[in-house]
C-alpha positions in Angstrom: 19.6 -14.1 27.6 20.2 -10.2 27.4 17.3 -7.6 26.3 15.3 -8.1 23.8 13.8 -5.2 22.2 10.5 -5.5 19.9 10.3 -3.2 16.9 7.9 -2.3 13.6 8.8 0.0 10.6 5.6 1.6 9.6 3.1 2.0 7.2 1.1 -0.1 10.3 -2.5 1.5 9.1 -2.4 0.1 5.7 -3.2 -3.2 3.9 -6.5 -4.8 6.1 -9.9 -3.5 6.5 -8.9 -2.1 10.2 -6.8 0.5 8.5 -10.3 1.6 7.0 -11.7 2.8 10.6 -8.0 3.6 11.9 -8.6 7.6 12.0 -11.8 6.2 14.7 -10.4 3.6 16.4 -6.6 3.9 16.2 -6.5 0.1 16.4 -3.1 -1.3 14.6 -1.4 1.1 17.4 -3.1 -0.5 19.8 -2.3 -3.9 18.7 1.2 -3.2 18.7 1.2 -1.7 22.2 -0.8 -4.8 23.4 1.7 -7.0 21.5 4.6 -5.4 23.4 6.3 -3.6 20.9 8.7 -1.2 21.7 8.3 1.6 19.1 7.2 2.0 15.8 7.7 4.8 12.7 6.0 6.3 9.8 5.5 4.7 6.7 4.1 6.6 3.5 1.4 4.5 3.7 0.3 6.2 7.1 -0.2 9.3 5.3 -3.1 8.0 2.3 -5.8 9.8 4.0 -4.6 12.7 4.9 -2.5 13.9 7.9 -5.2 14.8 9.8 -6.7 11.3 9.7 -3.6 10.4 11.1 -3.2 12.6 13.9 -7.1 11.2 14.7 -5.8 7.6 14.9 -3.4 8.0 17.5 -5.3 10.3 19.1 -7.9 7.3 19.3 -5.2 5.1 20.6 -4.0 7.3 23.1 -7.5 7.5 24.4 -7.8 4.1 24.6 -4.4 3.9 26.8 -2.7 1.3 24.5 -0.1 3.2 21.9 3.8 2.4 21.3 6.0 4.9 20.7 5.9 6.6 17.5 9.5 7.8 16.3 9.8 10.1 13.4 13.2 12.2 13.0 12.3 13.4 9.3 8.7 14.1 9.7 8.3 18.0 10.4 4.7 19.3 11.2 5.8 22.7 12.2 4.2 24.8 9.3 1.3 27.4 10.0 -1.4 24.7 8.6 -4.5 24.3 10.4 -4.4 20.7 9.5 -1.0 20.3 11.5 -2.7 21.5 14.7 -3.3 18.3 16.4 0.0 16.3 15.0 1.5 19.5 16.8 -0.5 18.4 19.9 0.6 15.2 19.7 4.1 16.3 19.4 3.9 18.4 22.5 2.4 14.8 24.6 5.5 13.4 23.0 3.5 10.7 21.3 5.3 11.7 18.5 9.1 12.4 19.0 12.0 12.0 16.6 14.5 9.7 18.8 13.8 8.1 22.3 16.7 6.2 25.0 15.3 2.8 26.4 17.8 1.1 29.0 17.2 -2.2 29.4 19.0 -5.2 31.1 21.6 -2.3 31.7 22.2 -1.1 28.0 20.9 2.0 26.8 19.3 1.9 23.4 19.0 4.7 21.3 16.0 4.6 18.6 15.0 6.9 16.0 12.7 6.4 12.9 12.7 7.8 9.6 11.2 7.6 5.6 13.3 7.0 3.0 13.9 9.3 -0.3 11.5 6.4 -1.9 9.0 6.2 0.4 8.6 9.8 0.4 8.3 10.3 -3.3 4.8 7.6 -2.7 3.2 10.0 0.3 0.5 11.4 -1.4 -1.3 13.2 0.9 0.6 14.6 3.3 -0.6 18.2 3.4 1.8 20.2 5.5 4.0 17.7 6.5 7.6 18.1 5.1 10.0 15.3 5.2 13.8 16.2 5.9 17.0 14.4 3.8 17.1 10.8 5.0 21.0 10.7 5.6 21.6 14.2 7.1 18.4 13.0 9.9 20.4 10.0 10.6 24.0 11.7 11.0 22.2 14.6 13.0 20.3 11.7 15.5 23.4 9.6 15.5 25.3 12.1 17.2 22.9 13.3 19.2 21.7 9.9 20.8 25.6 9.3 21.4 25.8 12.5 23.5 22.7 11.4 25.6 24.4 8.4 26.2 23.1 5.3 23.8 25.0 2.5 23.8 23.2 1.3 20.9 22.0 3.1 17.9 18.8 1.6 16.2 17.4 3.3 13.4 13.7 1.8 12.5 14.0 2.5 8.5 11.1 3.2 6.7 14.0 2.9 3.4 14.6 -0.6 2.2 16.5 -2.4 0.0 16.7 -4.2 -3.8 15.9 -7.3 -3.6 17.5 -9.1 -7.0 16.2 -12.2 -8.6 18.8 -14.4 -7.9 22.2 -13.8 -5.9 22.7 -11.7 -2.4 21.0 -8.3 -2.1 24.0 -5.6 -2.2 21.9 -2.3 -3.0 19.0 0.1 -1.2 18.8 2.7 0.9 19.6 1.0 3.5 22.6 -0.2 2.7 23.5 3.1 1.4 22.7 4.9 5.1 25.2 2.1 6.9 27.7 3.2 4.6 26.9 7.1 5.1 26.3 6.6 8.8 28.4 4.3 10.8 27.4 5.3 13.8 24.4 3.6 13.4 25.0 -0.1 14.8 21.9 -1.6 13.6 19.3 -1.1 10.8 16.0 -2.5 10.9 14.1 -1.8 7.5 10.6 -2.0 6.1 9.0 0.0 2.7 10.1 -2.6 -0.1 8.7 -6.1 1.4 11.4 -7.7 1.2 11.7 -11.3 3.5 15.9 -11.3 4.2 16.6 -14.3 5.0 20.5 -13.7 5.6 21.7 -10.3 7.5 22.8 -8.0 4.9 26.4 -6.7 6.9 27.5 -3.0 5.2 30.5 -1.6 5.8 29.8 -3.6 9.3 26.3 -2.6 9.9 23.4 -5.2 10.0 20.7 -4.3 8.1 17.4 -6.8 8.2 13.6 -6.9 7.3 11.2 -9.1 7.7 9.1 -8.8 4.7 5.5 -7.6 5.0 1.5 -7.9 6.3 3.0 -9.8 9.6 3.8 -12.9 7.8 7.2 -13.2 9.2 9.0 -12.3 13.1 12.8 -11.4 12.3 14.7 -12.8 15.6 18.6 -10.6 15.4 20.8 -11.5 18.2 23.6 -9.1 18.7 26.4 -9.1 21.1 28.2 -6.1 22.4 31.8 -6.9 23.4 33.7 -3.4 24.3 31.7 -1.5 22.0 31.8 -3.7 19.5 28.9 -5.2 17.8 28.7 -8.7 16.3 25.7 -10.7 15.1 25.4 -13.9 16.9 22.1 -15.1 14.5 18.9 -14.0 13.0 16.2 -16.3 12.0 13.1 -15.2 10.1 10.1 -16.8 11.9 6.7 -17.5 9.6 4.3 -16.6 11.4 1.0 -18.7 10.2 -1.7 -20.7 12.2 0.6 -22.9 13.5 1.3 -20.3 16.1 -1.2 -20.0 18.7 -2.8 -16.2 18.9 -3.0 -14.2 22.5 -6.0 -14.5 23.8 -6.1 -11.3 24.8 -5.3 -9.4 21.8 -7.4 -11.7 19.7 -10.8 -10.6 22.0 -9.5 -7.2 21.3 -9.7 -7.8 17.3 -12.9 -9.0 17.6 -14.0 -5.5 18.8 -12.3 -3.8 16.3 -13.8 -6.0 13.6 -17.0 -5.2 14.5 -16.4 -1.4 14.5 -14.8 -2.1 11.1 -17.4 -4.1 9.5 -19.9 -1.0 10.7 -17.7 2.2 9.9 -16.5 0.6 6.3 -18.8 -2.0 4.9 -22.1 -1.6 6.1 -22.6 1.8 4.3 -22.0 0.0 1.3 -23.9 -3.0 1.8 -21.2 -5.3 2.7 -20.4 -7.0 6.0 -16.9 -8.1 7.1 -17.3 -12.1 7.6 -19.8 -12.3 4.0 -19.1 -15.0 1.6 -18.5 -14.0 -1.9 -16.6 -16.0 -3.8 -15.1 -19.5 -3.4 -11.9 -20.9 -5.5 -10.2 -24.2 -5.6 -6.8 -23.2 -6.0 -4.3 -20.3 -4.6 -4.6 -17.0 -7.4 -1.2 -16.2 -6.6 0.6 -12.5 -6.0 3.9 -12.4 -6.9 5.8 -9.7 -8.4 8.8 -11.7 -8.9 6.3 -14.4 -11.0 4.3 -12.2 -12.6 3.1 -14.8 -14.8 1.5 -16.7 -11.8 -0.1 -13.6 -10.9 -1.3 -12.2 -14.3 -4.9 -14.0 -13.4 -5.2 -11.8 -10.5 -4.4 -8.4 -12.1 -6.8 -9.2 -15.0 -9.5 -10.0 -12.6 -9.0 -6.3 -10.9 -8.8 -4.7 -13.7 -11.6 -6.3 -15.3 -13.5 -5.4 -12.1 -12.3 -1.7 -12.5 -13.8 -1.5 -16.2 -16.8 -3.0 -15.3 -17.6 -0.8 -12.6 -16.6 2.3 -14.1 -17.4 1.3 -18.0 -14.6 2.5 -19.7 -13.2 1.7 -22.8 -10.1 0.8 -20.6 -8.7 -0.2 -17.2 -5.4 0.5 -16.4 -3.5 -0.9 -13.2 -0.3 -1.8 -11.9 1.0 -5.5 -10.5 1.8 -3.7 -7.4 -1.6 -2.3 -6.7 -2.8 -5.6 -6.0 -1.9 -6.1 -2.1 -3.2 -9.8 -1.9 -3.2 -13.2 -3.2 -6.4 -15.0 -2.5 -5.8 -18.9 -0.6 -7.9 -21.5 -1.3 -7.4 -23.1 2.9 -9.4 -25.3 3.8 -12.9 -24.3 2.0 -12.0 -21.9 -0.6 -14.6 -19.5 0.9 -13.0 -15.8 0.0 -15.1 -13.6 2.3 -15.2 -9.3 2.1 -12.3 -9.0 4.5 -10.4 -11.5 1.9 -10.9 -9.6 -0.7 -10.7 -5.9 0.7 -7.1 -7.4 1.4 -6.2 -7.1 -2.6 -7.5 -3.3 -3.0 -7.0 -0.9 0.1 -4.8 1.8 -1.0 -6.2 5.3 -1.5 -9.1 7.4 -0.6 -11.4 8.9 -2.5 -12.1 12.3 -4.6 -14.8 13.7 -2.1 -15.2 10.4 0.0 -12.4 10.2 2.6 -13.9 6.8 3.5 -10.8 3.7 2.7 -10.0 2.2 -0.7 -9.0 4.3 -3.8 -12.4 5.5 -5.6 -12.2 4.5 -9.1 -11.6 7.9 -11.5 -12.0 7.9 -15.6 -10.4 10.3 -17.0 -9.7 10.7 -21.1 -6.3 10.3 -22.9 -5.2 9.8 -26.5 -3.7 6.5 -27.8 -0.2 7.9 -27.6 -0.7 8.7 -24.2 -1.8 5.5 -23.7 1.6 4.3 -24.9 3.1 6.6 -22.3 1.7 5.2 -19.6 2.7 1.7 -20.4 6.3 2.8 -21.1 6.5 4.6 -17.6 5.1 1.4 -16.1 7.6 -0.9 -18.1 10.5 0.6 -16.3 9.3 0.5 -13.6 10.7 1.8 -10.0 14.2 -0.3 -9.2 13.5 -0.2 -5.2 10.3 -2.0 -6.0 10.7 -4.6 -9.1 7.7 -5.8 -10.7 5.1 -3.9 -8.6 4.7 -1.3 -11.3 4.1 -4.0 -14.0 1.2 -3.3 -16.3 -2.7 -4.9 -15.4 -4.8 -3.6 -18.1 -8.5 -4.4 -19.1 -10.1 -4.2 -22.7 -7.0 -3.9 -24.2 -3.8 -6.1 -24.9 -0.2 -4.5 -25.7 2.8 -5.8 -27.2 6.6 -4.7 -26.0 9.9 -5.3 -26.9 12.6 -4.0 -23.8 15.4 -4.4 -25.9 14.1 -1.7 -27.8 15.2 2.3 -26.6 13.7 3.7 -23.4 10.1 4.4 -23.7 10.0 2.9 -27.0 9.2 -0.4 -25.5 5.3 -0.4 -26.4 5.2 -1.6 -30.3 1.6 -2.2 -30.6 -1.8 -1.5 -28.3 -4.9 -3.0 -29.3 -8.2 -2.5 -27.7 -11.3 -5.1 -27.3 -11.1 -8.3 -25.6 -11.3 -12.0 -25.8 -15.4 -11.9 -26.4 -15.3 -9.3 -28.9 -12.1 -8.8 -30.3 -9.4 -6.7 -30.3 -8.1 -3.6 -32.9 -5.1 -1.8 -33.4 -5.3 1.8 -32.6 -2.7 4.3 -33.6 -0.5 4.8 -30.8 1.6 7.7 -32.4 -2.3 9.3 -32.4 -2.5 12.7 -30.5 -6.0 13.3 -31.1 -8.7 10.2 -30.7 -9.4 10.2 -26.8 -10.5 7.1 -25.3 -11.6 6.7 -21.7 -9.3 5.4 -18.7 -10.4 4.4 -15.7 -8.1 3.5 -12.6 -7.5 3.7 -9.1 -7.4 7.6 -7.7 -4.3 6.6 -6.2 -2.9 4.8 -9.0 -3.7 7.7 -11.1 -2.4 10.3 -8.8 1.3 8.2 -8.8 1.3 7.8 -12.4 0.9 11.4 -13.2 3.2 12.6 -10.9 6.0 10.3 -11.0 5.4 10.0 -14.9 5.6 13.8 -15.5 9.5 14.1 -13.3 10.8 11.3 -15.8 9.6 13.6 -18.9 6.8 11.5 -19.8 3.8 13.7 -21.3 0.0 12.7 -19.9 -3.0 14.9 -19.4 -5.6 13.3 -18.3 -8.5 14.9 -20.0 -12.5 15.2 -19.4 -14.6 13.7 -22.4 -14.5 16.9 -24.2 -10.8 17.1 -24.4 -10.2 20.0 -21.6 -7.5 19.0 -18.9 -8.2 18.0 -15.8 -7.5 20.2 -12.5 -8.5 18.6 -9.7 -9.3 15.6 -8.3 -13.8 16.1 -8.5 -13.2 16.7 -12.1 -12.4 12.9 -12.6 -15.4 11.1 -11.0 -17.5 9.2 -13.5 -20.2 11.5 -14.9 -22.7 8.6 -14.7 -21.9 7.1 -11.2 -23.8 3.2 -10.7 -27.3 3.0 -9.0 -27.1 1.1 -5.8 -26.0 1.4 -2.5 -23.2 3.8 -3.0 -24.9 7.0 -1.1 -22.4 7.8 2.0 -24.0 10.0 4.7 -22.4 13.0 5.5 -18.6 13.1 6.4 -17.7 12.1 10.0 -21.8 10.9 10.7 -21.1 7.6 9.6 -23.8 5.4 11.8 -25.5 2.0 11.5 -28.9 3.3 10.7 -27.2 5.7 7.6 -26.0 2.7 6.1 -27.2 1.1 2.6 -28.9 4.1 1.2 -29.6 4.1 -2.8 -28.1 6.8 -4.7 -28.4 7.4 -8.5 -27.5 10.4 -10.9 -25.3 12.8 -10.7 -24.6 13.0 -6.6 -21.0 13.8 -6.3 -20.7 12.2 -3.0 -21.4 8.8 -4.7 -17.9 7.3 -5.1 -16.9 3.4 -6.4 -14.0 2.1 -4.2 -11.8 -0.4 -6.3 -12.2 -3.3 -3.3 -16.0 -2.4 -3.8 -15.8 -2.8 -7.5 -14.4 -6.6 -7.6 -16.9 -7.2 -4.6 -19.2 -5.9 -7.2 -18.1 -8.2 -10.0 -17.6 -11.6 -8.1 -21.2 -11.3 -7.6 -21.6 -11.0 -11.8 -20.1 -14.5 -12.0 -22.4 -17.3 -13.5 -21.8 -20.2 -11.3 -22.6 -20.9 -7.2 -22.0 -23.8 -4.9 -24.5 -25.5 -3.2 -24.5 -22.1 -0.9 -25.3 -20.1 -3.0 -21.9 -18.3 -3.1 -20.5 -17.6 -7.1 -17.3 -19.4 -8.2 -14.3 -17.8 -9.1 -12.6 -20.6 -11.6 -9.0 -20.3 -13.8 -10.7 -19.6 -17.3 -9.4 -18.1 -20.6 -10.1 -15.1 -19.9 -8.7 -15.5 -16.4 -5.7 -16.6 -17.8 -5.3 -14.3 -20.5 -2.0 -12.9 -21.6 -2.8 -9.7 -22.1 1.1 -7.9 -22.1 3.1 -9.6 -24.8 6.3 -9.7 -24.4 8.3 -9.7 -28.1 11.5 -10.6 -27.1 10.9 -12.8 -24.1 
């Protein structure tokens, strides 16, 4: 057997409740350092709290003494920005470096990591940082990797590909880069979750993934036979209890959970193993069935209105990160359901999990948004798919481009529903969502043309993000203690009124509302069932 190299594509601080302490403990870098992994890149998703926040993470893993290498040819941190000063530090320990030669069993790899144009367009924090042209990085680290004398050219893509319903996958970026960069003998891509099952060969090039969350090992096998390459196999490995864990790395989470449960949930009156809802089926999370996974975009969006008592809840398919598994049990505990919410940060509160924002928009803006979310992104198909609350829609997309939207009407199944005038430029209603939702919809809604202002309750735009924090914000225990003094004895505090520092994470929000629901077991813990208004079909598709 030749060498076997172990490599991740990024956005490795994202998607589990570790990635809520990661700026303090650094721990997803140190669990792929103790897993043996060769190198890893930058996602977009590494970037949601800020660069700085970043730059703490792997300082906290290089403290620790367990970090992989970090490759990032298009990230540039070179600006005059205070906030760059440590990622420059870091740069200097080469703990961040664009390419890197590893020889092994006699052949001498070269690696270098980049984002793609797409995953670029969803940072949205990242300060200083500036991200170089995809393509021109790769010719430009090609060449130069060849000159020091790689054998083999791996890029770690943060790109991705298309992923069609049916029929081989022939389109993405990273197909496009094999084609645009032949030098490049392997691609190993990440950023649109997609499971390839088959090597995708362009122009020659293999280009794989192996989906998302660590739910599948891709195993490539290539053989080099006078500078030639040629794919001998690759099998995607599910990776599921069936496999026994290190026991090692597994007393090592353990740790880490603990932190976790102490830096992110205990302020908030939460702990990571507590019970809080049990089901007796899978609520399913698929974009490409987004039928089967209506019942679990209504339930966050219900959660979001709730919590934030808007007229309205607006969400996307894609913003819910989770499905939740019955196993054995059904038990869904806080780290289960943290698992559907963890993008985003807050408006003041840096803490993890998008704080909910309501912000004020007229029924023909409304429409907008729903349009811009019809279309969706192609990269990523089905994961900007409307999830709304106390409202229902109807759309036609046979009809002209964002033109779809033929009818809103707002109420629900309880009370009702009315048609509102969605041509109206005047009537505002409120809107809650996600921060980070809101902050993607504005921005990539306003380059296709779409117009949305998101307005206070007096009709005067918004212009920053404090602006759009609930005027009321819930009573409970939502007061954080100052930033960077999170301890044990701050936690649980009560906060009412108007204290700005008192943000509602979306993850805390459906915590919030499983607890709402009328029925327990014999444990007291609530039951989440399949009802009507579970079930509800609340985007109506006229021409399906």
């Amino acid at each position: 057997m030749g060498p076997v190299l172990v490599l991740d594509v990024g956005d490795f601080s994202i998607g589990t409740p570790f990635g809520g302490a990661t700026d303090q403990t650094g721990a997803e870098l140190q669990c792929l350092s103790m897993a043996g992994y060769d190198a890893t890149t930058f996602g977009n998703h590494e970037f949601d709290a800020g660069p700085e926040a970043l730059a703490k993470a792997i300082a906290a893993a290089k403290k620790a003494g367990h970090i992989p290498p970090i490759l990032a040819a298009n990230t540039h941190f070179d600006g005059d920005d205070a906030g760059l000063s440590q990622f420059k530090e870091l740069a200097q320990a080469e703990l961040i470096r664009s390419h890197m030669l590893l020889e092994r069993g006699g052949i001498r790899f070269g690696l270098f990591g980049m984002m793609g144009t797409d995953s670029i367009q969803f940072t949205i924090n990242p300060g200083a940082v500036t991200f170089s042209d995809p393509i021109e990085t790769a010719r430009k680290m090609a060449k130069q990797l060849r000159a020091e004398g790689a054998d083999v050219i791996i890029c770690l893509s943060h790109c991705g590909v298309r992923e069609p319903k049916s029929g081989p996958i022939t389109e993405g970026e990273d197909i496009d880069l094999a084609r645009a960069v032949p030098e490049i003998d392997v691609i190993v891509g990440g950023h649109t979750h997609t499971f390839v099952r088959q090597p995708i060969i362009a122009d020659g090039t293999p280009v794989v993934q192996a989906g998302c969350y660590g739910a599948a090992l891709g195993e490539l096998v290539i053989r080099m036979e006078g500078g030639k390459r040629k794919v001998e196999s690759y099998t995607l490995h599910t990776v599921d209890d069936t496999i026994p864990g290190d026991p090692h790395l597994a007393k090592a989470v353990e740790v880490f959970k603990a932190e976790t449960s102490r830096i992110l949930f205990a302020p908030r009156g939460f702990a990571i193993d507590e019970p809080l809802a049990v089901i007796d089926r899978d609520w399913s999370n698929n974009f490409f069935d987004l039928t089967a996974s209506m019942p679990l975009g209504n339930l966050t969006a219900d959660a979001i209105r709730h919590a934030a008592k808007a007229d309205v809840a607006l969400n996307a398919a894609g913003m819910v990160r989770a499905g939740l598994t019955k196993g054995n049990s059904g038990v869904q505990t806080v780290y289960d359901v943290f698992l559907l919410a963890p993008l985003g940060i807050g408006v003041a509160d840096q803490s993890a999990g998008g704080s909910l924002v309501v912000v004020y928009l007229t029924g023909r803006e409304i429409k907008n948004c729903l349009e811009f979310l019809l279309i969706g992104n192609p990269n990523l198909p089905g994961q900007y798919f409307p999830r709304v609350s106390g409202m229902r829609f109807h759309y036609d997309l046979s009809r002209p481009k964002f033109d779809a939207v033929t009818q809103i009407e707002l109420g629900d199944l309880a009370g009702g529903y009315r048609t509102i005038d969605i041509s109206d430029s005047t009537n505002l209603f409120s809107v809650a969502c996600n921060l980070y939702f809101g902050l993607v919809l504005i921005s990539t809604s306003r380059k296709a043309g779409v117009s949305l202002v998101p307005k206070k309750r007096d009709g005067t735009p918004i212009k920053s993000r404090a602006e759009a924090l609930p005027e009321t914000p819930q009573s409970g225990p939502y007061l954080l203690p100052p930033k960077g003094s999170i301890e044990e004895d701050q936690a649980v505090r009560g906060g009412s009124g108007a204290n700005a520092s008192m943000e509602i994470k979306e993850w805390q929000a459906i915590m919030e509302y499983l607890k709402t629901l009328p029925k327990k077991n014999d444990r007291e813990v609530r039951s989440l069932v399949m009802d009507e208004r579970a079930a509800e079909n609340r985007t109506i598709n006229l021409h399906a």
